[in-house]
N, C-alpha and C positions, 0 to 999 in steps of 0.2 A: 444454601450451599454456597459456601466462598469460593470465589475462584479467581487465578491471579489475575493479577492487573498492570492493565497498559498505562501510558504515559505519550500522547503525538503532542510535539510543538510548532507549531505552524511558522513557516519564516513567510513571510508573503511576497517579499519584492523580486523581482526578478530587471536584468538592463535590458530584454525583450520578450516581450508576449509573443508565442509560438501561434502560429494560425489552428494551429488544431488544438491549443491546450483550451482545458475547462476548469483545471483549478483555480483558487481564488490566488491571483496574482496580479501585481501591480509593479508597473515602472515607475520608480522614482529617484531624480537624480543624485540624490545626496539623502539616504532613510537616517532620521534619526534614530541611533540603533542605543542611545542610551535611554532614550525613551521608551521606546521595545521593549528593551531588556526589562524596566522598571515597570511594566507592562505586565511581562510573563511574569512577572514573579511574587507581583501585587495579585496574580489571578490564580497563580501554584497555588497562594495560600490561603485564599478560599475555597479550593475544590478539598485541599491535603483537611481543611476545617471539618466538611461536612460528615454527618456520619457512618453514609454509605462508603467513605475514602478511607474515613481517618483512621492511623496505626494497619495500613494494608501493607504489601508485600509486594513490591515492583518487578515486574520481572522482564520487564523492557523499556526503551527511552528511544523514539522517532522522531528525528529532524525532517520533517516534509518543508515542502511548498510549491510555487515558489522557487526560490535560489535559497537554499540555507547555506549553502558554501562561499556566498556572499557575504555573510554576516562574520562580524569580530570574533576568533575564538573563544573573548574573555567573555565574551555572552553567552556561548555554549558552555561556558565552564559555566556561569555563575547560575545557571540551568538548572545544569546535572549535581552542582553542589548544592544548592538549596533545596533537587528532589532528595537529596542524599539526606536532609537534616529534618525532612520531613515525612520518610516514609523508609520502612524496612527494603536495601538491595536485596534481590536474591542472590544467590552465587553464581557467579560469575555472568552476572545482567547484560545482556545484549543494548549496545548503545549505539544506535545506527545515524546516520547524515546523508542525505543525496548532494550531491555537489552532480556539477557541469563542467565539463573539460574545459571550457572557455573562462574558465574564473579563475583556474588549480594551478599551482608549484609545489615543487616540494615544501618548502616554509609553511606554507597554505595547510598543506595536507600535517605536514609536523606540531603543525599551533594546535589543529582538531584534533590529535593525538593526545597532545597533552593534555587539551582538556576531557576526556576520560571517553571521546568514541573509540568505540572497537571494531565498527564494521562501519562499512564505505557504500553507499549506491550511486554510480558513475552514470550518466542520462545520456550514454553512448548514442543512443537508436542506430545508427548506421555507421559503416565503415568505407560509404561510397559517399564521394565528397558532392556528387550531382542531389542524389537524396538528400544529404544532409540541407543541402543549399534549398531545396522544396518545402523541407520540413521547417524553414527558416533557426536552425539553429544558427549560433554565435560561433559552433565551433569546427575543425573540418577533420579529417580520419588524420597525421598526422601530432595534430593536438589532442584526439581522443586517445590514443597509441602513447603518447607521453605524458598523459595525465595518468592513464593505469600505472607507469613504470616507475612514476614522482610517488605514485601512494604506497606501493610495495618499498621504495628507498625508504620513506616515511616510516614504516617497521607493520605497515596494516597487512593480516592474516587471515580478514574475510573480508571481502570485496564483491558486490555484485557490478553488472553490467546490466543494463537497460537497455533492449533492443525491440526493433520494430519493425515488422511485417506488413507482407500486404499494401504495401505504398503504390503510388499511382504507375500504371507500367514497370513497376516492379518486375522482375522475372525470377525465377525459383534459383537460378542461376544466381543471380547478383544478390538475390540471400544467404544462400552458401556461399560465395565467398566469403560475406560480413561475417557468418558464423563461423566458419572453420577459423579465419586470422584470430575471432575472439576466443573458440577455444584453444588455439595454440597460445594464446596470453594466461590461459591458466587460472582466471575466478574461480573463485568456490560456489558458488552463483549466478545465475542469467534469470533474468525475466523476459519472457520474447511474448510481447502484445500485436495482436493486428490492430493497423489503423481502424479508427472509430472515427466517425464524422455526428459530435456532438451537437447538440443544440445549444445557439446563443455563442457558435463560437465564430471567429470569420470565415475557417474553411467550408463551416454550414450554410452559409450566405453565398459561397462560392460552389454550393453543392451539384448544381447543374453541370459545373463547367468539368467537374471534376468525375461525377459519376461515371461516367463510361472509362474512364481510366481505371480504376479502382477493380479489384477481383471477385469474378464472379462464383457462383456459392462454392463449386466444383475445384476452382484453382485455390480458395479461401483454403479448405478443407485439406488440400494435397500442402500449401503452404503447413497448415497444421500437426498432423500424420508425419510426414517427412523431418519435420522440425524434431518431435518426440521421438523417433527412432532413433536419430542421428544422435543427439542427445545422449539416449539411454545407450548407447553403443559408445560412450567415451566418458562412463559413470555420472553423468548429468543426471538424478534421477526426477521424473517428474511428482513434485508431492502436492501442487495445486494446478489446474487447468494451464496457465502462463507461468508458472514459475517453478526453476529445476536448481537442483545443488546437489553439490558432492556432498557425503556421508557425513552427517556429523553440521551442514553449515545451511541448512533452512533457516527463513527467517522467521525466529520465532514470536517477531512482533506483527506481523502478517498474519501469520500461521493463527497468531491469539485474536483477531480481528474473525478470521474461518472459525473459530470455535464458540463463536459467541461469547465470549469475556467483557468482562466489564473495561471499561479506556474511559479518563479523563483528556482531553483534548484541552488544551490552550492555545491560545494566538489569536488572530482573525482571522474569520471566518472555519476554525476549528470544531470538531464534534465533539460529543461524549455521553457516554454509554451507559449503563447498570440496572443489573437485575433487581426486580424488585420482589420482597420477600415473598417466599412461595405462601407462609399464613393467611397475606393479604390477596391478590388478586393473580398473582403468579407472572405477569406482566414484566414491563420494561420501561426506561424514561432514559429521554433523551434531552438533550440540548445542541445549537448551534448559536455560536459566539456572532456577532457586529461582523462583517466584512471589509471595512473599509479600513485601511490600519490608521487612520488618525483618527476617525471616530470610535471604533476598538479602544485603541491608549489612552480616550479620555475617559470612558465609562470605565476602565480594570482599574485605573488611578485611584477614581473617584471612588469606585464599590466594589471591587473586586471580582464580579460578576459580568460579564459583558456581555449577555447574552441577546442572541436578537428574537428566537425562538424556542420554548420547547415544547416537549409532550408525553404522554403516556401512552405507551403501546398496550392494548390489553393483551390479554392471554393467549387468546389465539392468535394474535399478528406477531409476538414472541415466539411463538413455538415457528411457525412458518418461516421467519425469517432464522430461525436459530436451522431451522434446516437446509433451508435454501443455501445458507452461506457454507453450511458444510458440506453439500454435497461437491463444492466445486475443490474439494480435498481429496486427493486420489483414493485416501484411509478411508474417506467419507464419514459417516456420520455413528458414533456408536450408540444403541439402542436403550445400553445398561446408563449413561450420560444424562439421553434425551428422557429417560423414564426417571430417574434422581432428580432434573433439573425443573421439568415443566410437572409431574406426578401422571403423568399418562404415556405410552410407548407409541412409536410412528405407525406402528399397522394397527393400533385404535384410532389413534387422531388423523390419518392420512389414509388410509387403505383404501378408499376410494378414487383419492384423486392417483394415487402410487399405481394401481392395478394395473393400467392401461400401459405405461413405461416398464414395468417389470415384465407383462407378458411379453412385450415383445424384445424383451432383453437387454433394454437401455439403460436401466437398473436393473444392481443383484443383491442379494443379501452374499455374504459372507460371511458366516459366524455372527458374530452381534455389529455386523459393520453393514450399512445399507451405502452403495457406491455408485455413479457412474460408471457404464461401459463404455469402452473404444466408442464403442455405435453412439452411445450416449449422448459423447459429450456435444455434441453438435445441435444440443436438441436441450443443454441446458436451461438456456433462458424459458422457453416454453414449459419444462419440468415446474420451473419455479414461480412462472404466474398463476398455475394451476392453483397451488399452495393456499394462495390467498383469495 
């Protein structure tokens, strides 16, 4: 079973590392972005080669990192035209970029235009300039507030904002404010994440200092609830756990990540995805590219390949993870999908580990859609280690 396929381009540098990030990002003063470029594009064209790729059907293009709003726009063009020469667009393909208020002008946001994005992800987190200052971003409320206003002059028509919860002493108070200014600005889109205290990051070295600031499960949760109500009370509809849009403007390069879809990842330290034929083992394989972007651009140069590691998922950690990711889809997961894709349905391969969340109503079926309840969702993570 074919199914469409993604496209993430990884930008890696960023002019500061955030204490809480865990992506693969790097500070450097001067990135050579002709090299990159030569880079990405030496490695397009061995994934666009292979024959799980080749002559597919693109149906989205993600600028992560990183700062991709850092980089030249002639780069993001010469990107998105050599996917263009190497792979069928769908109509009317979602071409997204995250940028940082502290990088952006309108010129900025007009070069990215021209070179063929269509939708904007803006790394808002907060409209309180104390938080912002904690979260050590570059930028302050301000420049986040004329960075939306440059992209919309700029001619952009889907726009998300990036916001974040649950910060240290935080008060529910000083989220709604951030949120209400944000929906008075009008995105077609919001992402609202709680803070996470990752491993391997500095805020996790600083975890002691910071834990009792942080919210507890109780305030975590009313954070959560209150956020989705409000929300859904001014057409924000929720279609993934963190992530809400107006009618018509989900993103459906996310959205293809929750469905389990095949994705070619380029860049450093990038991923990538695909199903492997149900004939053979019914399974999944994966890759992750070199992280360090000088060591990256020398291997893609050289072989087009940069990989640092990959693997083959068997059948069963495919189907688990193909559900796992979907259940964090309000639509949730459909039966008719899971039974075409893997050749067995979720209440054969899961009705054991499912029982115990369905009786108690954390999951429901729906017609052929197995979902997350309200009560549910809080219980997530646990649903899904079950799984495996």
């Amino acid at each position: 079973m074919i199914n469409p396929l993604l496209l993430y381009v990884h930008i890696p540098y960023c002019i500061h590392k955030c204490h809480y990030c865990d992506f693969n990002s790097h500070v450097r003063g001067q990135p050579d972005w002709q090299q990159y470029e030569q880079a990405l594009l030496s490695e397009l064209n061995h994934w666009a080669n292979q024959p799980q790729f080749a002559g597919r059907e693109l149906q989205s293009i993600f600028f992560g990192g990183g700062t991709p709003s850092l980089a030249p726009a002639s780069l993001i063009k010469s990107v998105v035209v050599r996917a263009s020469g190497l792979f069928r667009f769908c109509d009317g393909i979602e071409i997204s970029l995250e940028a940082n208020p502290g990088t952006m002008d309108q010129s900025r946001f007009s070069g990215f235009r021209g070179a063929g994005v269509n939708r904007l992800s803006i790394g808002v987190q907060s409209l309180d300039d104390t938080l912002l200052k904690w979260l050590e971003r570059i930028h302050n409320r301000d420049q986040a507030v004329a960075a939306f206003k440059a992209a919309r002059e700029a001619g952009f028509t889907n726009i998300n904002l990036d916001l974040m919860y649950g910060l240290p002493d935080q008060t529910l108070e000083q989220w709604f404010k951030t949120l209400d200014e944000v929906i008075t600005l009008g995105p077609e889109h919001l992402s609202c994440y709680q803070l996470t205290v990752e491993p391997h990051t500095k805020l996790a070295a600083n975890f002691e200092k910071v834990a009792a600031q942080l919210p507890d499960d109780d305030l975590a949760l009313e954070f959560l609830f209150e956020t989705r109500e409000r929300l859904a009370g001014v057409g924000y509809g929720s279609y993934e756990v963190s992530n809400f849009a107006r009618k018509g403007f989900k993103c459906r390069h996310n959205d293809g990540y929750w469905l389990y879809r095949d994705y070619i990842g380029i860049g450093a330290g990038a991923s990538g995805k695909w199903d492997l034929e149900s004939g053979g083992d019914g399974g999944a394989a994966r890759y992750t590219n070199i992280r360090n972007p000088e060591k990256y651009c020398d291997s893609a140069l050289k072989e087009g390949r940069p990989v640092n590691s990959d693997e083959k998922l068997p059948k069963g950690t495919a189907e688990a993870e193909a559900l796992w990711q979907g259940l964090r889809r309000t639509d949730g997961v459909s039966n008719r999908w899971f039974t075409a894709r893997h050749g067995t349905d979720i209440q054969t391969r899961f009705g054991k580990e499912l029982e115990p969340w369905l009786s108690q109503k954390k999951l429901v079926w729906e017609g052929d859609s197995l979902h997350l309840t309200d009560k549910g969702l809080p219980f997530a993570d646990s649903i899904a280690e079950g799984l495996f």
